[in-house]
VMD Tcl script that draws the C-alpha trace (Angstrom):
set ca {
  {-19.00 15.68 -9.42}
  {-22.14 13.86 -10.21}
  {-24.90 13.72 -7.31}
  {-26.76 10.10 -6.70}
  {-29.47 12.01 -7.71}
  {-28.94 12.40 -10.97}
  {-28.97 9.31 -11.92}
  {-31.66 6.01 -11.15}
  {-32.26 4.33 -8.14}
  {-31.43 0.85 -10.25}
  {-28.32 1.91 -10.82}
  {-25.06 2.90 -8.74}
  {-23.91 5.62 -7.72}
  {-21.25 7.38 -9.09}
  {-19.26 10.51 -7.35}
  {-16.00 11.83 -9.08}
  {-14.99 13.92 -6.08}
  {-14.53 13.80 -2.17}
  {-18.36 14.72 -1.79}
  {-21.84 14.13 -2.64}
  {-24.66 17.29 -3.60}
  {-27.41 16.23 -1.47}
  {-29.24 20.04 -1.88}
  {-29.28 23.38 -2.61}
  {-31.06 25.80 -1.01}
  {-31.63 29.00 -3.22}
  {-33.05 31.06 -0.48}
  {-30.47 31.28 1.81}
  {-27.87 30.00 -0.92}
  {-26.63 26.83 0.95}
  {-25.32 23.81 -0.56}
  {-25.86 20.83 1.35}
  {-22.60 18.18 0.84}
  {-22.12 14.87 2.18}
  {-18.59 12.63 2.36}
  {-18.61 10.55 -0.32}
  {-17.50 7.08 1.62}
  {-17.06 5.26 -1.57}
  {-14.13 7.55 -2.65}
  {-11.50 5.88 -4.62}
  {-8.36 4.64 -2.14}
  {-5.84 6.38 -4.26}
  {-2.09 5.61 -3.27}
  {-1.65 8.96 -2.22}
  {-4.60 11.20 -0.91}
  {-7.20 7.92 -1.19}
  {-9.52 6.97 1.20}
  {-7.00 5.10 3.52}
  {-4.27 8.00 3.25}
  {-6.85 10.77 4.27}
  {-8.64 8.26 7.31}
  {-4.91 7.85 8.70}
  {-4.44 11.40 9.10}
  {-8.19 12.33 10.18}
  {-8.51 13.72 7.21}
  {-11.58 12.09 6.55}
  {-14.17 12.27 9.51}
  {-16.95 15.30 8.54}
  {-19.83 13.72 7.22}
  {-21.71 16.59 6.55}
  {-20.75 19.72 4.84}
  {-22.68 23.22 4.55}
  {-21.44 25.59 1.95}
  {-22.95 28.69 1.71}
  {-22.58 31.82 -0.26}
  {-21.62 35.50 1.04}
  {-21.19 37.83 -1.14}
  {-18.77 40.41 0.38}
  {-16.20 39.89 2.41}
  {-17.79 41.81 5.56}
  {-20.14 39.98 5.79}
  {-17.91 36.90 5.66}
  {-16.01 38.22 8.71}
  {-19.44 39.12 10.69}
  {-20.79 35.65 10.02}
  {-17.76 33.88 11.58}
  {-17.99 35.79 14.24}
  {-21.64 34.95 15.20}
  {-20.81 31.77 14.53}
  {-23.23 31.15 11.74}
  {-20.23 29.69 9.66}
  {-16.88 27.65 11.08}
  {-14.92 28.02 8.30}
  {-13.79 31.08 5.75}
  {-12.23 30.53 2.42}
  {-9.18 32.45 1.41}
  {-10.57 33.95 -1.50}
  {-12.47 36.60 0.90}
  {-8.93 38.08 0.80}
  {-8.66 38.54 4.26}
  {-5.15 39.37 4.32}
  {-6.58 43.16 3.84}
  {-8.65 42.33 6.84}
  {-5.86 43.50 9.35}
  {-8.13 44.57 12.33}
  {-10.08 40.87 12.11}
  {-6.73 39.08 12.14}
  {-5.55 41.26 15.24}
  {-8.22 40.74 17.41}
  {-8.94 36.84 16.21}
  {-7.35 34.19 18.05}
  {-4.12 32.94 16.24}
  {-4.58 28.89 17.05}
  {-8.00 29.94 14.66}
  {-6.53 30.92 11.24}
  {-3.43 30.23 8.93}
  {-1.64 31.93 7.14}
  {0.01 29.52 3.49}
  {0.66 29.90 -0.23}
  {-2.81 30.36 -1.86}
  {-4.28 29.63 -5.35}
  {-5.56 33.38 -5.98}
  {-3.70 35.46 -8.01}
  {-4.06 39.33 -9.50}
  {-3.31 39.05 -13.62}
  {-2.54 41.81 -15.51}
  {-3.99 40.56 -19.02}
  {-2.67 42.01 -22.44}
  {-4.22 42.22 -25.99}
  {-2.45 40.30 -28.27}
  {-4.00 42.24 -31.13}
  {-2.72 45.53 -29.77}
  {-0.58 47.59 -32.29}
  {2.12 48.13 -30.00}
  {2.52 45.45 -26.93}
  {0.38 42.74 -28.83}
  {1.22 42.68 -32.40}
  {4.11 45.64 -32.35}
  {3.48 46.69 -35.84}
  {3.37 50.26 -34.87}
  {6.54 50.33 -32.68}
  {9.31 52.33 -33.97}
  {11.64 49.40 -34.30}
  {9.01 47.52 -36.57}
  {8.86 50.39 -38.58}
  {12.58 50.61 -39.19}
  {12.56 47.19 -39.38}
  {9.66 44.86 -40.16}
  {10.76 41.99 -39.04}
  {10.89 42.98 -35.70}
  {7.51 43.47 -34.78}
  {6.89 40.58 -32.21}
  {10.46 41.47 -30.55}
  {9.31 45.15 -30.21}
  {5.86 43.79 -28.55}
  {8.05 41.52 -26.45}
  {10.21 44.50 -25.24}
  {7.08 46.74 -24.58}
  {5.11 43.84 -22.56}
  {8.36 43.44 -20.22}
  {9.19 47.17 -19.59}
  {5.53 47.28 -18.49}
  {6.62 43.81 -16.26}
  {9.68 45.97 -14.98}
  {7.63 49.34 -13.99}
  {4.76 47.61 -11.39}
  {6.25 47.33 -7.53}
  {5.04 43.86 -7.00}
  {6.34 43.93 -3.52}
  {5.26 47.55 -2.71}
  {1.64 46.44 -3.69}
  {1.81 42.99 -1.56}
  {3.16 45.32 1.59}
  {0.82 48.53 1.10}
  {-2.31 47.09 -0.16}
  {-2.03 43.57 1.38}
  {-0.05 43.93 4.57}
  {2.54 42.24 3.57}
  {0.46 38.45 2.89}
  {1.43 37.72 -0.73}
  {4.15 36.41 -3.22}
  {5.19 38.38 -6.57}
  {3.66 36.42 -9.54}
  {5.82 35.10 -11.99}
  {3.71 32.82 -14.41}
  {-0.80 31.52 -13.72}
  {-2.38 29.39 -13.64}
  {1.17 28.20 -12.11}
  {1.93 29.19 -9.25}
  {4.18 28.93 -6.09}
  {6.69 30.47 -3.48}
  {10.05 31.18 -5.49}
  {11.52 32.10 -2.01}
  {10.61 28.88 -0.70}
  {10.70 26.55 -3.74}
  {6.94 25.67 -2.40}
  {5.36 24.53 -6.02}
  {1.15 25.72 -4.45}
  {0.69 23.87 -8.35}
  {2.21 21.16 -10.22}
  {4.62 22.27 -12.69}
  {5.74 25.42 -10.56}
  {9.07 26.33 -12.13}
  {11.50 27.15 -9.00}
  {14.06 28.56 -11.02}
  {12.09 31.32 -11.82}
  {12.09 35.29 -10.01}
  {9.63 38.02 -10.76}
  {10.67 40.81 -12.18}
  {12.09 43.72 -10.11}
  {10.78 46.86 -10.07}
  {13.62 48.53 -12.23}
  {12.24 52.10 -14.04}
  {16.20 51.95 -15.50}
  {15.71 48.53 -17.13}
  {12.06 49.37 -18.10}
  {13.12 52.37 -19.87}
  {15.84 50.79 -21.77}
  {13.54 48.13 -22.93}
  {11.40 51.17 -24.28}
  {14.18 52.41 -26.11}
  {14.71 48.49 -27.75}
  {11.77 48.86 -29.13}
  {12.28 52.34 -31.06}
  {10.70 54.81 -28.14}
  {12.20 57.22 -25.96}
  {15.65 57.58 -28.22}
  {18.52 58.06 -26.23}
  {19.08 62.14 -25.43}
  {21.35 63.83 -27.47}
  {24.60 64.55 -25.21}
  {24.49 67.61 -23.37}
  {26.65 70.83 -23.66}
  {28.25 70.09 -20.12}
  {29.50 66.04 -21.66}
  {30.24 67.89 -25.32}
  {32.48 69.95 -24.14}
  {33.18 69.67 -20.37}
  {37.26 68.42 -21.30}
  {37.48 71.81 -22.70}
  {35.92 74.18 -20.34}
  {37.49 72.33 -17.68}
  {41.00 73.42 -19.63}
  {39.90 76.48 -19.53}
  {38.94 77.02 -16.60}
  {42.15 75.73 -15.19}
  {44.19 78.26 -17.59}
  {42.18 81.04 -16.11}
  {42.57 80.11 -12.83}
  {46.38 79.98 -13.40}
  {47.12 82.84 -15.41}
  {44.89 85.20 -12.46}
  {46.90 83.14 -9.93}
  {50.04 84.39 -11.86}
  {48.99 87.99 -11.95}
  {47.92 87.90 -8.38}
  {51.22 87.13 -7.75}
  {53.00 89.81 -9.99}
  {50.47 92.33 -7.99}
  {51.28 91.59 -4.78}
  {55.57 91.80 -5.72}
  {55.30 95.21 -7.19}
  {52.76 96.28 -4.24}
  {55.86 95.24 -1.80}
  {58.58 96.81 -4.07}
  {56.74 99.98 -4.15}
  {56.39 100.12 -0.44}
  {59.67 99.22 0.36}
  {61.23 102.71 -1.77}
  {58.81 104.91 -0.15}
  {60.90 107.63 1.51}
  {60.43 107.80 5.29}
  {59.49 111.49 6.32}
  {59.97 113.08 9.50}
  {58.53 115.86 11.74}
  {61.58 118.12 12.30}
  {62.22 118.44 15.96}
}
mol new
graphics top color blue
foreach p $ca { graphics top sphere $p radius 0.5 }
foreach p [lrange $ca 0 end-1] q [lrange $ca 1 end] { graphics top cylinder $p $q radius 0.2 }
display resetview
């Protein structure tokens, strides 16, 4: 965007965006825009397309900086500022959204997003030369990596996060700079692949992916799944052969009662 400013009065003006830089104020940190009324009448989002909607009918713009996103809050609510950007996050601002009038904010698909960046040089999830698999197997390196970089991907609770941290406004990432609403299908960029899901929060899958790649080797099976067939044979022939004994016990028991003499008192 290129202010008339910068270039001579003998010339014309040229603006690549919606809006002109008139001025910035350093002291209070205010830029100073104006409409630009010789924007280009693109077929879609021009001039024309934006004046039929009253899209296109503030002349003057005042953007100012504020650094946190108290401070954002408090200004709105004097009044020193109409508007807030999203980027204040104030989705975590639960007790400002409560007590502000609904008809005043929206809630929609938003360009931030939280990244969770990897070193490509890293020995294990970058390069994967020092995985186990690589080790047994050189050529393997970049699959290892691969498997290391999704069980990481499996083990974060995207939607835990969104609910606990952000009260629930947020969508799991899949890929960024793209991004969009795979519930939806909403593309918030161009190129947004709908077919796409995020990865679920699976510590199962995560850990298998581990084991791909040469860690965490599967446990050796235990004494109860070496040799449960046989105690449980066992077991069973105990269980009959006291059952059987029981049974011998209590038969003599009754024999022996039954040839018992019978005494009596004489009279």
């Amino acid at each position: 965007m290129f202010s008339q400013d910068d270039w001579p009065i003998s010339r014309p003006t040229y603006v690549a965006g919606i809006v002109v830089s008139r001025a910035l104020n350093a002291t209070t940190e205010t830029n100073h825009l104006t409409r630009n009324d010789n924007y280009f009448d693109f077929p879609e989002n021009g001039k024309t397309a934006l004046q039929s909607r009253g899209a296109f009918e503030v002349k003057d713009y005042y953007v100012k900086h504020i650094q946190s996103s108290d401070n954002a809050v408090s200004a709105l609510k004097t009044g020193s500022v109409n508007v807030l950007d999203a980027q204040y996050a104030l989705e975590t601002q639960t007790s400002f959204l409560a007590s502000w009038p609904s008809s005043q904010w929206t809630s929609y698909d938003g360009f931030g997003v939280q990244e969770l960046g990897f070193n490509m040089l890293h020995p294990i999830f970058g390069t994967g030369v020092n995985t186990p698999l690589r080790l047994s197997d050189p050529s393997k390196a970049s699959l290892a990596a691969k498997y290391v970089r999704q069980a990481i991907s499996y083990a974060i609770p995207r939607d835990l996060i969104i609910q606990q941290l952000l009260a629930g406004y947020g969508n799991p990432g899949i890929t960024t700079p793209v991004v969009g609403n795979y519930r939806t299908g909403f593309a918030v960029t161009d190129g947004f692949n709908t077919a796409l899901t995020p990865y679920s929060f699976n510590l199962t899958k995560s850990r298998q992916l581990l084991q791909a790649a040469g860690f965490f080797p599967a446990a050796p099976p235990s004494i109860w799944q070496t040799w449960s067939f046989a105690v449980t044979v066992m077991l069973l022939a105990t269980a009959v052969t006291l059952a059987a004994l029981y049974g011998v016990e209590v038969r003599r028991n009754r024999a022996t009662r039954s040839l018992q003499p019978t005494i009596r008192e004489p009279p």
